[in-house]
Backbone as CSV, one residue per row, in Angstrom:
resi,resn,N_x,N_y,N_z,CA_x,CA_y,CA_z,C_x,C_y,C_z
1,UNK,0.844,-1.194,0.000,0.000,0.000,0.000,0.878,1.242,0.000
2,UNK,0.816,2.181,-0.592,1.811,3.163,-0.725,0.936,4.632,0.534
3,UNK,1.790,4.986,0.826,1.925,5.925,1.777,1.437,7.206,1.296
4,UNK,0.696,8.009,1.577,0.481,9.494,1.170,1.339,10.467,1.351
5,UNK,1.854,11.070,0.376,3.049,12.220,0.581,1.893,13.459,1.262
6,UNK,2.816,14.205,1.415,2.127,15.204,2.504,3.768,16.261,2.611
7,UNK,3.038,17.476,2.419,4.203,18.702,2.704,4.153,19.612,4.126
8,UNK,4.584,20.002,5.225,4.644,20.278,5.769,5.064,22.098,6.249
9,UNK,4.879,23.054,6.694,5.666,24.230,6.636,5.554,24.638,8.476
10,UNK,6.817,25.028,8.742,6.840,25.585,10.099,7.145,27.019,9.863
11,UNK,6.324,27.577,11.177,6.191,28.956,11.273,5.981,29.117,12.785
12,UNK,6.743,29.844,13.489,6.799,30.455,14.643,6.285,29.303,15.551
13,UNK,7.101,28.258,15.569,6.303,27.240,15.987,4.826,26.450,15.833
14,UNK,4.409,26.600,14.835,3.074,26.209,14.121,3.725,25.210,12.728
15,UNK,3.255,24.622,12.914,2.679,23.520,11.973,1.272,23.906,10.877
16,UNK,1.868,24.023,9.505,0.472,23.760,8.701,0.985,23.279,7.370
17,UNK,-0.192,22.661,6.425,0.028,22.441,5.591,0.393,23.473,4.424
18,UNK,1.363,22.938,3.169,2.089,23.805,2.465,0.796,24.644,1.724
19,UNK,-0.326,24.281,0.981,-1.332,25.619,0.585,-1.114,26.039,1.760
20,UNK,-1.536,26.362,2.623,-1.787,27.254,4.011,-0.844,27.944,4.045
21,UNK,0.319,27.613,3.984,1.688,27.922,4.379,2.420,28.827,3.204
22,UNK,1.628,28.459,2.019,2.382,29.172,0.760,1.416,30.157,0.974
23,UNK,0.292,30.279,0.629,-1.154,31.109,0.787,-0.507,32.408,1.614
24,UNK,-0.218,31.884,3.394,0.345,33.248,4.128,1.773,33.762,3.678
25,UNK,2.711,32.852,2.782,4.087,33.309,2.171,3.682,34.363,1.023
26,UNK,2.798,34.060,0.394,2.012,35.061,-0.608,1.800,36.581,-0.040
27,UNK,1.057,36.203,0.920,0.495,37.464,1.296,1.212,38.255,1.827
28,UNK,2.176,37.981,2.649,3.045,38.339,3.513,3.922,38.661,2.775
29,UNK,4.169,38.693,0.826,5.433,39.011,0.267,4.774,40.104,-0.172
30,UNK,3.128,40.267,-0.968,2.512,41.223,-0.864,2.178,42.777,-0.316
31,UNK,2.809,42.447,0.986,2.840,43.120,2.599,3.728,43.709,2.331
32,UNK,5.301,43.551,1.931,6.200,43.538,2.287,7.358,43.981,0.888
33,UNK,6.514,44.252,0.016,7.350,43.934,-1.465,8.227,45.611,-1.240
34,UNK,7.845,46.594,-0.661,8.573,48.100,-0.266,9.704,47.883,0.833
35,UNK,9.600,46.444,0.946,10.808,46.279,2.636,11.847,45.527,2.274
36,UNK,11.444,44.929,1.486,12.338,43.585,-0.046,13.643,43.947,0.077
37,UNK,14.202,45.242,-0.229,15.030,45.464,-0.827,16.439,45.812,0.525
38,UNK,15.986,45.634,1.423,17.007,45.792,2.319,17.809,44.724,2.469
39,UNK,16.899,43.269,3.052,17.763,42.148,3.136,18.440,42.092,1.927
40,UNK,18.177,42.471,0.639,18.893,41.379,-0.733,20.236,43.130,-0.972
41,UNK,19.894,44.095,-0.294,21.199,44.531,-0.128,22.545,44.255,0.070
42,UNK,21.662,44.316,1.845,23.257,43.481,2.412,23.392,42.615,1.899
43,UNK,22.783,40.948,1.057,23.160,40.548,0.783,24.039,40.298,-0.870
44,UNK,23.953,41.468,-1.250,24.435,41.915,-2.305,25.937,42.686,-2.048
45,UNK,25.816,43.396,-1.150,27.437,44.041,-0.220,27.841,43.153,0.170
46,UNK,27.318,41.682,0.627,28.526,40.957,1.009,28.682,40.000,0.065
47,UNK,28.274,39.812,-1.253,28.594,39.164,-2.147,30.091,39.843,-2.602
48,UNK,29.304,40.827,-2.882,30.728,41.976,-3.870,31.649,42.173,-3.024
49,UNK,31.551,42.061,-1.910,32.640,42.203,-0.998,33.874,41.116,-1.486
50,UNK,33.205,39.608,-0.878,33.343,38.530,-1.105,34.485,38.281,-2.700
51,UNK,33.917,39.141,-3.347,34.304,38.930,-4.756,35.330,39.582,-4.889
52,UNK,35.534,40.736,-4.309,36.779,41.742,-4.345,37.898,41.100,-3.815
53,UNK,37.809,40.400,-2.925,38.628,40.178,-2.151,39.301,38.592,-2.702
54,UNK,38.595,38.271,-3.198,39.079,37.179,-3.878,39.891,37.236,-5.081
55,UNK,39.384,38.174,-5.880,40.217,39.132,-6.985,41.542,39.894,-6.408
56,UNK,41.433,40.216,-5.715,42.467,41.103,-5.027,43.752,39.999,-4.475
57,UNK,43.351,38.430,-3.511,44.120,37.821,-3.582,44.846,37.307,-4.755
58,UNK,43.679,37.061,-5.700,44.571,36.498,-7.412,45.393,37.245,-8.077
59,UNK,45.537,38.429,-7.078,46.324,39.443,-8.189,47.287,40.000,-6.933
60,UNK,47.631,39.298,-6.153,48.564,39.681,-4.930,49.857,38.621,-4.943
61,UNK,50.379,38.203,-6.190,51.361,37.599,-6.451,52.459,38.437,-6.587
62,UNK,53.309,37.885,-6.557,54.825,38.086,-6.815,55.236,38.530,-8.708
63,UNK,54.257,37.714,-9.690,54.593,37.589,-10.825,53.679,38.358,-11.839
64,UNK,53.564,38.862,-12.658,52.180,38.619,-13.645,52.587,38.178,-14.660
65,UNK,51.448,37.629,-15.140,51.291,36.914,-16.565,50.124,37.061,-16.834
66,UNK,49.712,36.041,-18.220,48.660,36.837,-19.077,47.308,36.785,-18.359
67,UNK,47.100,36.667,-16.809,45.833,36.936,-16.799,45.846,37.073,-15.224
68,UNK,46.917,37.333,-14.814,46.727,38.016,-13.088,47.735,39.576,-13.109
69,UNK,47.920,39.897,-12.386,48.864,41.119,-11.821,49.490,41.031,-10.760
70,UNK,51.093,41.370,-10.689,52.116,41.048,-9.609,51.607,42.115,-8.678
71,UNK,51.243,41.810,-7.184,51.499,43.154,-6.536,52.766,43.882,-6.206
72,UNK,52.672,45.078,-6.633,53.454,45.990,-6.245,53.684,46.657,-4.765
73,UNK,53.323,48.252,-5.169,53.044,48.878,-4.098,51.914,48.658,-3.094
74,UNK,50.941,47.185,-3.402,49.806,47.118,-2.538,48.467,47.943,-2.693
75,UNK,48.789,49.411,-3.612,47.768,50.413,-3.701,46.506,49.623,-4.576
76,UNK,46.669,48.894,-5.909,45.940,48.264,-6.222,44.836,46.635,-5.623
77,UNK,45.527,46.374,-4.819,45.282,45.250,-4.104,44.175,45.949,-2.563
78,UNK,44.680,47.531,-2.295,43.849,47.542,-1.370,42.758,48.377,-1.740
79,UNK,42.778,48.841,-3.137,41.704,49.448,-3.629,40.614,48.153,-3.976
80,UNK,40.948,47.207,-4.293,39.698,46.211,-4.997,39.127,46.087,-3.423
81,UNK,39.870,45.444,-2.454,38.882,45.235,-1.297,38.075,46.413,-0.673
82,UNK,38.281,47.398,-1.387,37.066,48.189,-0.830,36.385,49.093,-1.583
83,UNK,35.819,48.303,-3.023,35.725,48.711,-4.122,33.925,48.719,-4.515
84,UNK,33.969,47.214,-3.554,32.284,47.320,-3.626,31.399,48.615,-3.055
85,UNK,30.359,49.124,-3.979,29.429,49.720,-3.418,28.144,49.289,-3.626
86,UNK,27.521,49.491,-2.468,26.016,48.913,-2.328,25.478,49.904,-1.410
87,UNK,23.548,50.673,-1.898,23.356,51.294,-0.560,22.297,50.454,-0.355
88,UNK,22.085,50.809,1.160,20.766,49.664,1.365,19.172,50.865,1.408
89,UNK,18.503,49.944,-0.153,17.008,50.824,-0.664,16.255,49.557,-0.073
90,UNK,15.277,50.825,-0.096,13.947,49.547,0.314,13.347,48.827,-0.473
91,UNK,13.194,48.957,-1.722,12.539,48.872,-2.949,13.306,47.553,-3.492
92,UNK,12.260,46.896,-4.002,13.585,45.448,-4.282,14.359,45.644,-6.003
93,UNK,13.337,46.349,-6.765,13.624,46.799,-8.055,14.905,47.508,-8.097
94,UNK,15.329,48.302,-6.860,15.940,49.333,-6.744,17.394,48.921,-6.415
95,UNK,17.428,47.794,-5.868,18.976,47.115,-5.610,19.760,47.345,-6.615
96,UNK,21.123,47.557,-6.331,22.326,47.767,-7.396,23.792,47.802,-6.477
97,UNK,24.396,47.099,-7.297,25.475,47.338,-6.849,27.011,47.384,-7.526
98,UNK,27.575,48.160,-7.506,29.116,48.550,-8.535,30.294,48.472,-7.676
99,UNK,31.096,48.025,-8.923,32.784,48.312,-8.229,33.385,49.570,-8.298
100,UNK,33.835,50.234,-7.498,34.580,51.765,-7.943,35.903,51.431,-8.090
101,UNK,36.719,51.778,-9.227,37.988,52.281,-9.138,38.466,53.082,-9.661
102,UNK,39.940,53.648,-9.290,40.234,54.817,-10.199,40.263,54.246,-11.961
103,UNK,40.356,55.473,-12.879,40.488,54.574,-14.521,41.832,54.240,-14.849
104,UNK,42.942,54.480,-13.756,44.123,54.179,-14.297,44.271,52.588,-13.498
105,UNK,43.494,52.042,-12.678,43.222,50.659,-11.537,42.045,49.948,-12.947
106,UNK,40.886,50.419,-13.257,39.938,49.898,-13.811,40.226,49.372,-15.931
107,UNK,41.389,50.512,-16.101,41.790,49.990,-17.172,42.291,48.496,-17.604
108,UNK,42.714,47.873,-16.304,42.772,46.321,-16.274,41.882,45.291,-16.400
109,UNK,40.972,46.041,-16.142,39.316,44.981,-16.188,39.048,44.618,-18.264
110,UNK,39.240,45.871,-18.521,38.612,45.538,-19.899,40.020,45.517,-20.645
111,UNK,40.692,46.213,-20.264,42.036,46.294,-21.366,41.730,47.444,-21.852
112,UNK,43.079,48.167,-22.452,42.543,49.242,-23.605,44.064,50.211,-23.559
113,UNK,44.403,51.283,-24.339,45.066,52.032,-24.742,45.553,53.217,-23.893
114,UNK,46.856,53.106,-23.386,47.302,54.572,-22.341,47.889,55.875,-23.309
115,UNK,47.150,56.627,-23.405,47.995,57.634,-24.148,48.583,58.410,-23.043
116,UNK,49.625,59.365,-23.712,50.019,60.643,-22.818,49.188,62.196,-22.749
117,UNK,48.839,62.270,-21.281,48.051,63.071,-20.719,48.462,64.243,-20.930
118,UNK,50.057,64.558,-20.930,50.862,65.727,-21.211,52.360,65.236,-21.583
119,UNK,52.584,66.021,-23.016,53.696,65.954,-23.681,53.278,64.960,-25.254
120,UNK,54.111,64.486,-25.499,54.087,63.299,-26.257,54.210,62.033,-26.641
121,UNK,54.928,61.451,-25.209,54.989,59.871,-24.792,54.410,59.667,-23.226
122,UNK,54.393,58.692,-23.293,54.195,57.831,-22.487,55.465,57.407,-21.642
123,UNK,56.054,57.131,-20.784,57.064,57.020,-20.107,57.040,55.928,-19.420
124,UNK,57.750,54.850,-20.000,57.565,53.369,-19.415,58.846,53.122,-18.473
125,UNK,59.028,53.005,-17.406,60.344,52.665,-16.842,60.732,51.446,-16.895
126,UNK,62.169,51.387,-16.898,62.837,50.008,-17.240,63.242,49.873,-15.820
127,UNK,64.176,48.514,-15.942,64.614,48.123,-14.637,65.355,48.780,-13.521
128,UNK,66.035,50.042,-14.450,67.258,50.527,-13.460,66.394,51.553,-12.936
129,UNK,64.982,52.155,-13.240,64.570,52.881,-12.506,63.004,52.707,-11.928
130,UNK,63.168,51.671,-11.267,62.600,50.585,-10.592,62.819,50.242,-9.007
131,UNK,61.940,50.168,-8.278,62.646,49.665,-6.912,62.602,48.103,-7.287
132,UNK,63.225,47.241,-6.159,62.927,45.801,-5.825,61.091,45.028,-6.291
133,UNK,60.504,46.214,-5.892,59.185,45.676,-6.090,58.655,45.968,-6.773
134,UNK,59.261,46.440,-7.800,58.811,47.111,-9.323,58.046,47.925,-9.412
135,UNK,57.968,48.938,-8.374,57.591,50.379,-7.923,58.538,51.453,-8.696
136,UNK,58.402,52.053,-9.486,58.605,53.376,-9.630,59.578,53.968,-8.812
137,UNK,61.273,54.225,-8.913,62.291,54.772,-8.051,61.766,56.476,-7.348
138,UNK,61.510,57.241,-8.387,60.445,58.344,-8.363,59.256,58.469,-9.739
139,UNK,58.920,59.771,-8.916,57.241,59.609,-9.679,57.262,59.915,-10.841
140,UNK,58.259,61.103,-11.598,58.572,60.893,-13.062,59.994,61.335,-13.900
141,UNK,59.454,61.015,-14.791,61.366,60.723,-15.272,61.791,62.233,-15.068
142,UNK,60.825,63.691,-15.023,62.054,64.494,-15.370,62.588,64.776,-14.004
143,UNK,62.188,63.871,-12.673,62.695,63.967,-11.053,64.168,63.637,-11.249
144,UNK,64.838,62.637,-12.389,66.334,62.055,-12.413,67.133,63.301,-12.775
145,UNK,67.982,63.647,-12.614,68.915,64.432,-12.623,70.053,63.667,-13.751
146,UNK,70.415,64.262,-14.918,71.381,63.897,-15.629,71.007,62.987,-16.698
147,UNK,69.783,63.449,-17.494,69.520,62.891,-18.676,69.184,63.493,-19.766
148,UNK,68.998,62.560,-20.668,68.725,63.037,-21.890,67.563,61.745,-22.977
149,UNK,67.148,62.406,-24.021,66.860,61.372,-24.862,67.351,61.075,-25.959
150,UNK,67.840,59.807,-26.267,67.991,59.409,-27.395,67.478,57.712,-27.784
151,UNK,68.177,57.210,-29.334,67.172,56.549,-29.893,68.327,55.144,-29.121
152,UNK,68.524,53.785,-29.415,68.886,53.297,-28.841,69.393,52.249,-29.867
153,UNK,70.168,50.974,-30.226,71.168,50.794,-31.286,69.974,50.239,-31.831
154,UNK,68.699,49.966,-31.030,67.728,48.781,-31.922,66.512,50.077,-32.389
155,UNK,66.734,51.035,-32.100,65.787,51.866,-32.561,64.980,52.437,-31.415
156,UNK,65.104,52.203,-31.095,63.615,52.424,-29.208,64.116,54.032,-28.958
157,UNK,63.230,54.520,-29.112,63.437,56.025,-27.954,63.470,55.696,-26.348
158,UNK,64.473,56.438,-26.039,64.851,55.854,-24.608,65.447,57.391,-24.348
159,UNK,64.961,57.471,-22.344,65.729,58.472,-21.709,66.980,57.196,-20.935
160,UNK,68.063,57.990,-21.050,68.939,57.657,-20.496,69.528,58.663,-19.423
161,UNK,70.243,57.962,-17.945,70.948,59.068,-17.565,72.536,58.774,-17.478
162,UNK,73.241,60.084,-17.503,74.856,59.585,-17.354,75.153,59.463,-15.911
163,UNK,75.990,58.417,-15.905,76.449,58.054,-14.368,77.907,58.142,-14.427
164,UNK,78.611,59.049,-13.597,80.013,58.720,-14.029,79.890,58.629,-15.680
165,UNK,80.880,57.591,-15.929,81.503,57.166,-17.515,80.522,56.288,-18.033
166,UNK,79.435,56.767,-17.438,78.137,54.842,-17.881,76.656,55.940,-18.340
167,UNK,76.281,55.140,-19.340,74.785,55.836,-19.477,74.122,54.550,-19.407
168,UNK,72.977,54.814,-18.764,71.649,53.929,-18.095,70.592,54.340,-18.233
169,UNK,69.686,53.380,-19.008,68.639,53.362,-19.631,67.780,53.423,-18.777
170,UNK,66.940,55.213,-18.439,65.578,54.818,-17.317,64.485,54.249,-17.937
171,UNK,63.866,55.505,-19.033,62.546,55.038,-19.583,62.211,54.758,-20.960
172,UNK,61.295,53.649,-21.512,60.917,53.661,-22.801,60.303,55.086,-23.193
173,UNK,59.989,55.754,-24.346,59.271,56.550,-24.882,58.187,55.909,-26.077
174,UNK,57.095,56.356,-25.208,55.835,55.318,-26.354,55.070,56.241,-26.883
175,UNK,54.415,56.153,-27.789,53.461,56.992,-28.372,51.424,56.899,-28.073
176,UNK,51.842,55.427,-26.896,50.897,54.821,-26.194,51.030,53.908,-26.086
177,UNK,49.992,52.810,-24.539,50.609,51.613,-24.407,49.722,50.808,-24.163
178,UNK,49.576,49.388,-24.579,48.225,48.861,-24.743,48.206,47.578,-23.236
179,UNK,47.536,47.742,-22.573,47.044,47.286,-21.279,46.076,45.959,-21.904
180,UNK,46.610,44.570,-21.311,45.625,43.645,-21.690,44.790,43.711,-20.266
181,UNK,43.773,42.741,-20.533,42.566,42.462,-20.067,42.925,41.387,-19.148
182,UNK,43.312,41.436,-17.656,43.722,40.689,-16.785,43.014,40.700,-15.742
183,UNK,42.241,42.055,-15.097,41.485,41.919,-14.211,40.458,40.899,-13.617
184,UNK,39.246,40.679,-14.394,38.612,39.489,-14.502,37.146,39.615,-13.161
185,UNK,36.945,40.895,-12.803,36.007,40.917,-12.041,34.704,40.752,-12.528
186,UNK,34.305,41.075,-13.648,33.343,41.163,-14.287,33.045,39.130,-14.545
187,UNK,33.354,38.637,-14.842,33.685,37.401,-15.110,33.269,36.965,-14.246
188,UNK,34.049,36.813,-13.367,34.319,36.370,-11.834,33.033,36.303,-11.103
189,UNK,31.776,37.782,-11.022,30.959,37.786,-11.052,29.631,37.121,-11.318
190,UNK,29.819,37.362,-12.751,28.889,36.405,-13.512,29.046,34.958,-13.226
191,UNK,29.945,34.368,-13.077,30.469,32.941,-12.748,29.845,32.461,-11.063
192,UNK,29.552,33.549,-10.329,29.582,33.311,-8.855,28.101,34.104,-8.915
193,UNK,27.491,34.662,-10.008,25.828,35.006,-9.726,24.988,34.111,-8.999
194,UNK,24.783,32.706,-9.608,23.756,31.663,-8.557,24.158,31.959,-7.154
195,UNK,25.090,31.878,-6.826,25.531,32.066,-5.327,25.028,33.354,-4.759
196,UNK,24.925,34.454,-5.124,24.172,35.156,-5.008,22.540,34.969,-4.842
197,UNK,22.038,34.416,-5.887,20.848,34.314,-6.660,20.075,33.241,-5.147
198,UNK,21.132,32.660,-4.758,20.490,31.811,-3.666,20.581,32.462,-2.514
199,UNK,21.741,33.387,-1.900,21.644,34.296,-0.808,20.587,34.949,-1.026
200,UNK,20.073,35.599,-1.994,19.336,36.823,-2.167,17.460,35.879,-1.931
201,UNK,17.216,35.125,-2.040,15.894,34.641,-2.349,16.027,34.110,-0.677
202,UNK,17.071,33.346,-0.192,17.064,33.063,1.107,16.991,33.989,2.024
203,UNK,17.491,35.235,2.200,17.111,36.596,2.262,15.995,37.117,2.575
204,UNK,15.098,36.622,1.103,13.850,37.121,1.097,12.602,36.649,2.137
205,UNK,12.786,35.074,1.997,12.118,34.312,2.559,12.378,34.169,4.501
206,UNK,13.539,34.759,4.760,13.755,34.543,6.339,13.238,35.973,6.305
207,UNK,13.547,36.588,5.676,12.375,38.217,6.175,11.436,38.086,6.204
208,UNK,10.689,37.658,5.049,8.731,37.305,5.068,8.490,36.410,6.073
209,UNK,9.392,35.665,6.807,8.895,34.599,8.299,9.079,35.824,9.249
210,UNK,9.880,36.621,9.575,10.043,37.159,10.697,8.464,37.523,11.259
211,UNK,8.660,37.943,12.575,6.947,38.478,12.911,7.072,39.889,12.742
Protein backbone atom coordinates (compact mmCIF):
# COMPACT_ATOMS: atom_id res chain seq x y z
CA UNK A 1 0.00 0.00 0.00
CA UNK A 2 1.81 3.16 -0.72
CA UNK A 3 1.92 5.92 1.78
CA UNK A 4 0.48 9.49 1.17
CA UNK A 5 3.05 12.22 0.58
CA UNK A 6 2.13 15.20 2.50
CA UNK A 7 4.20 18.70 2.70
CA UNK A 8 4.64 20.28 5.77
CA UNK A 9 5.67 24.23 6.64
CA UNK A 10 6.84 25.59 10.10
CA UNK A 11 6.19 28.96 11.27
CA UNK A 12 6.80 30.46 14.64
CA UNK A 13 6.30 27.24 15.99
CA UNK A 14 3.07 26.21 14.12
CA UNK A 15 2.68 23.52 11.97
CA UNK A 16 0.47 23.76 8.70
CA UNK A 17 0.03 22.44 5.59
CA UNK A 18 2.09 23.80 2.46
CA UNK A 19 -1.33 25.62 0.59
CA UNK A 20 -1.79 27.25 4.01
CA UNK A 21 1.69 27.92 4.38
CA UNK A 22 2.38 29.17 0.76
CA UNK A 23 -1.15 31.11 0.79
CA UNK A 24 0.34 33.25 4.13
CA UNK A 25 4.09 33.31 2.17
CA UNK A 26 2.01 35.06 -0.61
CA UNK A 27 0.49 37.46 1.30
CA UNK A 28 3.04 38.34 3.51
CA UNK A 29 5.43 39.01 0.27
CA UNK A 30 2.51 41.22 -0.86
CA UNK A 31 2.84 43.12 2.60
CA UNK A 32 6.20 43.54 2.29
CA UNK A 33 7.35 43.93 -1.46
CA UNK A 34 8.57 48.10 -0.27
CA UNK A 35 10.81 46.28 2.64
CA UNK A 36 12.34 43.58 -0.05
CA UNK A 37 15.03 45.46 -0.83
CA UNK A 38 17.01 45.79 2.32
CA UNK A 39 17.76 42.15 3.14
CA UNK A 40 18.89 41.38 -0.73
CA UNK A 41 21.20 44.53 -0.13
CA UNK A 42 23.26 43.48 2.41
CA UNK A 43 23.16 40.55 0.78
CA UNK A 44 24.43 41.91 -2.30
CA UNK A 45 27.44 44.04 -0.22
CA UNK A 46 28.53 40.96 1.01
CA UNK A 47 28.59 39.16 -2.15
CA UNK A 48 30.73 41.98 -3.87
CA UNK A 49 32.64 42.20 -1.00
CA UNK A 50 33.34 38.53 -1.11
CA UNK A 51 34.30 38.93 -4.76
CA UNK A 52 36.78 41.74 -4.34
CA UNK A 53 38.63 40.18 -2.15
CA UNK A 54 39.08 37.18 -3.88
CA UNK A 55 40.22 39.13 -6.99
CA UNK A 56 42.47 41.10 -5.03
CA UNK A 57 44.12 37.82 -3.58
CA UNK A 58 44.57 36.50 -7.41
CA UNK A 59 46.32 39.44 -8.19
CA UNK A 60 48.56 39.68 -4.93
CA UNK A 61 51.36 37.60 -6.45
CA UNK A 62 54.82 38.09 -6.82
CA UNK A 63 54.59 37.59 -10.82
CA UNK A 64 52.18 38.62 -13.64
CA UNK A 65 51.29 36.91 -16.56
CA UNK A 66 48.66 36.84 -19.08
CA UNK A 67 45.83 36.94 -16.80
CA UNK A 68 46.73 38.02 -13.09
CA UNK A 69 48.86 41.12 -11.82
CA UNK A 70 52.12 41.05 -9.61
CA UNK A 71 51.50 43.15 -6.54
CA UNK A 72 53.45 45.99 -6.24
CA UNK A 73 53.04 48.88 -4.10
CA UNK A 74 49.81 47.12 -2.54
CA UNK A 75 47.77 50.41 -3.70
CA UNK A 76 45.94 48.26 -6.22
CA UNK A 77 45.28 45.25 -4.10
CA UNK A 78 43.85 47.54 -1.37
CA UNK A 79 41.70 49.45 -3.63
CA UNK A 80 39.70 46.21 -5.00
CA UNK A 81 38.88 45.24 -1.30
CA UNK A 82 37.07 48.19 -0.83
CA UNK A 83 35.73 48.71 -4.12
CA UNK A 84 32.28 47.32 -3.63
CA UNK A 85 29.43 49.72 -3.42
CA UNK A 86 26.02 48.91 -2.33
CA UNK A 87 23.36 51.29 -0.56
CA UNK A 88 20.77 49.66 1.37
CA UNK A 89 17.01 50.82 -0.66
CA UNK A 90 13.95 49.55 0.31
CA UNK A 91 12.54 48.87 -2.95
CA UNK A 92 13.58 45.45 -4.28
CA UNK A 93 13.62 46.80 -8.06
CA UNK A 94 15.94 49.33 -6.74
CA UNK A 95 18.98 47.11 -5.61
CA UNK A 96 22.33 47.77 -7.40
CA UNK A 97 25.47 47.34 -6.85
CA UNK A 98 29.12 48.55 -8.54
CA UNK A 99 32.78 48.31 -8.23
CA UNK A 100 34.58 51.77 -7.94
CA UNK A 101 37.99 52.28 -9.14
CA UNK A 102 40.23 54.82 -10.20
CA UNK A 103 40.49 54.57 -14.52
CA UNK A 104 44.12 54.18 -14.30
CA UNK A 105 43.22 50.66 -11.54
CA UNK A 106 39.94 49.90 -13.81
CA UNK A 107 41.79 49.99 -17.17
CA UNK A 108 42.77 46.32 -16.27
CA UNK A 109 39.32 44.98 -16.19
CA UNK A 110 38.61 45.54 -19.90
CA UNK A 111 42.04 46.29 -21.37
CA UNK A 112 42.54 49.24 -23.61
CA UNK A 113 45.07 52.03 -24.74
CA UNK A 114 47.30 54.57 -22.34
CA UNK A 115 48.00 57.63 -24.15
CA UNK A 116 50.02 60.64 -22.82
CA UNK A 117 48.05 63.07 -20.72
CA UNK A 118 50.86 65.73 -21.21
CA UNK A 119 53.70 65.95 -23.68
CA UNK A 120 54.09 63.30 -26.26
CA UNK A 121 54.99 59.87 -24.79
CA UNK A 122 54.20 57.83 -22.49
CA UNK A 123 57.06 57.02 -20.11
CA UNK A 124 57.57 53.37 -19.41
CA UNK A 125 60.34 52.66 -16.84
CA UNK A 126 62.84 50.01 -17.24
CA UNK A 127 64.61 48.12 -14.64
CA UNK A 128 67.26 50.53 -13.46
CA UNK A 129 64.57 52.88 -12.51
CA UNK A 130 62.60 50.58 -10.59
CA UNK A 131 62.65 49.66 -6.91
CA UNK A 132 62.93 45.80 -5.82
CA UNK A 133 59.18 45.68 -6.09
CA UNK A 134 58.81 47.11 -9.32
CA UNK A 135 57.59 50.38 -7.92
CA UNK A 136 58.61 53.38 -9.63
CA UNK A 137 62.29 54.77 -8.05
CA UNK A 138 60.44 58.34 -8.36
CA UNK A 139 57.24 59.61 -9.68
CA UNK A 140 58.57 60.89 -13.06
CA UNK A 141 61.37 60.72 -15.27
CA UNK A 142 62.05 64.49 -15.37
CA UNK A 143 62.69 63.97 -11.05
CA UNK A 144 66.33 62.05 -12.41
CA UNK A 145 68.92 64.43 -12.62
CA UNK A 146 71.38 63.90 -15.63
CA UNK A 147 69.52 62.89 -18.68
CA UNK A 148 68.73 63.04 -21.89
CA UNK A 149 66.86 61.37 -24.86
CA UNK A 150 67.99 59.41 -27.40
CA UNK A 151 67.17 56.55 -29.89
CA UNK A 152 68.89 53.30 -28.84
CA UNK A 153 71.17 50.79 -31.29
CA UNK A 154 67.73 48.78 -31.92
CA UNK A 155 65.79 51.87 -32.56
CA UNK A 156 63.62 52.42 -29.21
CA UNK A 157 63.44 56.02 -27.95
CA UNK A 158 64.85 55.85 -24.61
CA UNK A 159 65.73 58.47 -21.71
CA UNK A 160 68.94 57.66 -20.50
CA UNK A 161 70.95 59.07 -17.57
CA UNK A 162 74.86 59.59 -17.35
CA UNK A 163 76.45 58.05 -14.37
CA UNK A 164 80.01 58.72 -14.03
CA UNK A 165 81.50 57.17 -17.52
CA UNK A 166 78.14 54.84 -17.88
CA UNK A 167 74.78 55.84 -19.48
CA UNK A 168 71.65 53.93 -18.10
CA UNK A 169 68.64 53.36 -19.63
CA UNK A 170 65.58 54.82 -17.32
CA UNK A 171 62.55 55.04 -19.58
CA UNK A 172 60.92 53.66 -22.80
CA UNK A 173 59.27 56.55 -24.88
CA UNK A 174 55.83 55.32 -26.35
CA UNK A 175 53.46 56.99 -28.37
CA UNK A 176 50.90 54.82 -26.19
CA UNK A 177 50.61 51.61 -24.41
CA UNK A 178 48.23 48.86 -24.74
CA UNK A 179 47.04 47.29 -21.28
CA UNK A 180 45.63 43.65 -21.69
CA UNK A 181 42.57 42.46 -20.07
CA UNK A 182 43.72 40.69 -16.79
CA UNK A 183 41.49 41.92 -14.21
CA UNK A 184 38.61 39.49 -14.50
CA UNK A 185 36.01 40.92 -12.04
CA UNK A 186 33.34 41.16 -14.29
CA UNK A 187 33.68 37.40 -15.11
CA UNK A 188 34.32 36.37 -11.83
CA UNK A 189 30.96 37.79 -11.05
CA UNK A 190 28.89 36.40 -13.51
CA UNK A 191 30.47 32.94 -12.75
CA UNK A 192 29.58 33.31 -8.85
CA UNK A 193 25.83 35.01 -9.73
CA UNK A 194 23.76 31.66 -8.56
CA UNK A 195 25.53 32.07 -5.33
CA UNK A 196 24.17 35.16 -5.01
CA UNK A 197 20.85 34.31 -6.66
CA UNK A 198 20.49 31.81 -3.67
CA UNK A 199 21.64 34.30 -0.81
CA UNK A 200 19.34 36.82 -2.17
CA UNK A 201 15.89 34.64 -2.35
CA UNK A 202 17.06 33.06 1.11
CA UNK A 203 17.11 36.60 2.26
CA UNK A 204 13.85 37.12 1.10
CA UNK A 205 12.12 34.31 2.56
CA UNK A 206 13.76 34.54 6.34
CA UNK A 207 12.38 38.22 6.17
CA UNK A 208 8.73 37.31 5.07
CA UNK A 209 8.90 34.60 8.30
CA UNK A 210 10.04 37.16 10.70
CA UNK A 211 6.95 38.48 12.91
Amino acid sequence: MTSPFSIQLHQNGRTTNAKTGLDMLADRFREAQDELGIPVSREMRRFLQEQMAEIAARHGGSITTSTTLARRSGKLVAALRRAARVKDVKTLGRVTGRVKLRADRAVHEDGGRIKPTSGQYVTVPLPAALNANGTPKKARARDWPNTFMAKSRKGNLLIFQRKGGRLVPLYALKKSVTVPARLGAVRSAREAAPVFADRALSAIIDHLLED
